[in-house]
Phi, psi and omega in degrees: 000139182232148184261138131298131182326288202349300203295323160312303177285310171297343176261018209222338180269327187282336211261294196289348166274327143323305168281342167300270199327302192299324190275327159299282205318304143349310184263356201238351158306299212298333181286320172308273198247150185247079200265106152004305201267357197233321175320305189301344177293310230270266147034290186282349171298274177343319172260353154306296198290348172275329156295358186260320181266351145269356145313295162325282190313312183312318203262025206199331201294167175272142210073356179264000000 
C-alpha cells in the first residue's frame, strides 16, 4: 500500500479532531471533580496533541 501526503494530512487531520473531542470531555470531567486521574486524562490529551502537531510540522513545515 503506498499513502499519499493527502492521505497523510487527512488522516493526521482526523487524529487531531479526535483528541480536541477527547480533550474537552477531559477537561469538562477535570471541571466536574478535580481528580488526579481526570489531570491526568486531561495531561495525556494534551500530549497527543502535541504529537500530532509535531508531525505536521516535521512533514509540512516551510524550510525544512
Amino acid at each position: 500500500m503506498t499513502a499519499t501526503i493527502e492521505d497523510l494530512r487527512t488522516e493526521l487531520g482526523i487524529d487531531f479532531a479526535g483528541v480536541c473531542e477527547e480533550l474537552a470531555e477531559a477537561r469538562f470531567q477535570q471541571q466536574q471533580k478535580d481528580t488526579p486521574q481526570n489531570r491526568a486524562a486531561v495531561a495525556e490529551c494534551l500530549g497527543r496533541i502535541d504529537t500530532v502537531l509535531d508531525v505536521y510540522l516535521e512533514m509540512w513545515a516551510p524550510g525544512r
